[in-house]
Structures are given as structure tokens and as C-alpha cells.
C-alpha positions as CSV (number, residue, x, y, z in Angstrom):
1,X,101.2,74.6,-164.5
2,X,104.2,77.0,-164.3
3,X,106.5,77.4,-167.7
4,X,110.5,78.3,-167.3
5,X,112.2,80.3,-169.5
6,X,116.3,80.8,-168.4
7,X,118.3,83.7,-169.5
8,X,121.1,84.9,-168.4
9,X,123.9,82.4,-169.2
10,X,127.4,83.4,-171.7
11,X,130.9,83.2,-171.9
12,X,133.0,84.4,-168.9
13,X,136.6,84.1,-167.5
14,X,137.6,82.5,-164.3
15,X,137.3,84.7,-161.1
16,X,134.6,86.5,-163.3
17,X,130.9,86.5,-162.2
18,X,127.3,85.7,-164.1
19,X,123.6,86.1,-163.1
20,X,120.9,83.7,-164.5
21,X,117.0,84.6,-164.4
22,X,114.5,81.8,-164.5
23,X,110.9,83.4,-165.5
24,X,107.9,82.0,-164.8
25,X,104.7,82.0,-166.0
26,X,101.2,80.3,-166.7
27,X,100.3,79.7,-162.7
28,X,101.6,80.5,-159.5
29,X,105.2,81.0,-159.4
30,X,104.9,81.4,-155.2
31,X,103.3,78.0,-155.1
32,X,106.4,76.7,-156.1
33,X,109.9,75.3,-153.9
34,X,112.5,76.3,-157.2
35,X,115.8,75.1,-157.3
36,X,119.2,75.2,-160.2
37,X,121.2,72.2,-161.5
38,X,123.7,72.0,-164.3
39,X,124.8,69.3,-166.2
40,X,128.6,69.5,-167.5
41,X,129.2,67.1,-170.5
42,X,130.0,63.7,-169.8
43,X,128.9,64.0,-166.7
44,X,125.1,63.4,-164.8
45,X,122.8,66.2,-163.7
46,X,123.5,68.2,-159.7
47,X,121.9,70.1,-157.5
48,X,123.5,73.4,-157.4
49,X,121.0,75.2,-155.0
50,X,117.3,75.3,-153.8
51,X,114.7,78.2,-152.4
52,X,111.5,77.9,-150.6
53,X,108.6,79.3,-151.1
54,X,108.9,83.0,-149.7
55,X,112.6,83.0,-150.0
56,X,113.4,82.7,-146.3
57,X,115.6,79.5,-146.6
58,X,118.3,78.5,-149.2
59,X,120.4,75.5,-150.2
60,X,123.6,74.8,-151.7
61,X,125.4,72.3,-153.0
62,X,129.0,72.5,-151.0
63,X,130.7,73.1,-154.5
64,X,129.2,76.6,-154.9
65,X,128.5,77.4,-151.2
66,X,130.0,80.7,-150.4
67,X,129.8,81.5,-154.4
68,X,126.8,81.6,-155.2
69,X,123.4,83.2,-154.1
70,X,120.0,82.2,-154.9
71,X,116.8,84.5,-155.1
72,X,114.0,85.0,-156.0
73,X,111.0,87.6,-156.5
74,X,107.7,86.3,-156.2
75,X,106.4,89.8,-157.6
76,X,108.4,89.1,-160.8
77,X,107.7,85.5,-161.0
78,X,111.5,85.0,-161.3
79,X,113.5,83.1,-159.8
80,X,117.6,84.1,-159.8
81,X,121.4,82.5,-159.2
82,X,124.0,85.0,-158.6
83,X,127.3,83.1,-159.2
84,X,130.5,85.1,-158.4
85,X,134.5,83.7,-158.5
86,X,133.2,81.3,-161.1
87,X,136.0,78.4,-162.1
88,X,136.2,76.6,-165.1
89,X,134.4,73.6,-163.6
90,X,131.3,75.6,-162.9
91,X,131.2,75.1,-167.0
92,X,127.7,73.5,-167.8
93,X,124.1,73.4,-169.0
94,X,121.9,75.4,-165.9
95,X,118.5,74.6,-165.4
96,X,115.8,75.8,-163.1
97,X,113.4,73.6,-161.7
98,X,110.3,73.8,-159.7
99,X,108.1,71.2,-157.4
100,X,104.8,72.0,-155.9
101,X,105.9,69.9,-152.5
102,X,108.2,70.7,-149.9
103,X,110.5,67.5,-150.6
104,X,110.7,65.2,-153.7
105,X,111.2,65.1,-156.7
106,X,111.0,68.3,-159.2
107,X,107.8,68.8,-161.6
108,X,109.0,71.1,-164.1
109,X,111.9,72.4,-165.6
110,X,113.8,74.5,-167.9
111,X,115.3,74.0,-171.5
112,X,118.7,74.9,-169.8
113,X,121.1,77.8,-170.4
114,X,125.0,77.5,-171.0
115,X,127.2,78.6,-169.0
116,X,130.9,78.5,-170.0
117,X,133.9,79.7,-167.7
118,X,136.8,80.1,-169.4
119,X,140.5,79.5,-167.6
């Protein structure tokens, strides 16, 4: 099975913007529907955005939608959330995610990288 490893995540200031990688490795990263949530303190764990297999179709949460932009590069076996105009209440523990099936729950996941948007 797949193994994530998230990078990417830091201190920044509002209006600023951040790019996390999610690498993959141990199987087939392609086989794999990949997604990002975050977990702010205090509160439960969202969905912050989700990519198919090839890449062709992409889901946001409506709280990041126009903000941020996920990818990814099967070639690379790494999966990627650009997140631009970032707000202090994007401030939160990111974590990739992947599932072998087209709907359901999520298989694996990440240990999580902070993200902190300062005002």
C-alpha cells in the first residue's frame, strides 16, 4: 500500500500564498483518488479538496473554492495543493489522503503538516 509524506507547510501572512506536496511511495500512486483536509484546533477534521485518478476532475470544499488548486503528477507520485489569498482561518494541521475506490471512505493518510496564516 501507498505511504504519504507531506511537506510543504510554514508560517505565512494573510493574502500570502503556500504550496504543500504529498509524496507517495510503496505502490501505485495512480491507483489512487487523493484528497487534502485540515484540522484547525478545537475543531473536527474537513474536506478541503479531492482529485481523481488522472487529474481530469477536482473538488473543493466551498471555503477554498476559487483559492485553491489541487494537482497532482502521477510521474512524481505527488500529489499537490496550491493555496493562494490564504486567511487566517485557513490556519490548521493539512493532511493528504488516499482511497483505492471511486467513493467512500479514505484508506490512508498522512502525519499532517502545519499550516499557520498569520493576520
Amino acid at each position: 500500500q501507498v505511504q504519504l509524506v507531506e511537506s510543504g507547510g510554514g508560517l505565512v501572512q494573510a493574502g500570502g500564498s503556500m504550496r504543500l506536496s504529498c509524496a507517495a511511495s510503496g505502490s501505485t500512486f495512480s491507483s489512487y483518488v487523493m484528497g487534502w483536509f485540515r484540522q484547525a484546533p478545537g475543531k473536527e477534521r474537513e474536506f478541503v479538496s479531492a482529485i481523481n485518478r488522472s487529474g481530469g476532475t477536482t473538488y473543493y470544499a466551498n471555503s477554498v473554492k476559487g483559492r485553491f488548486t489541487i494537482s497532482r503528477d502521477n510521474a512524481k507520485n505527488t500529489l499537490y495543493l496550491q493555496m493562494n489569498s490564504l486567511k487566517p482561518e485557513d490556519t490548521a494541521v493539512y493532511s493528504c489522503a488516499a482511497r483505492l475506490g471511486p467513493v467512500g471512505e479514505y484508506d490512508l493518510w498522512g502525519q499532517g503538516t502545519q499550516v499557520t496564516v498569520s493576520s
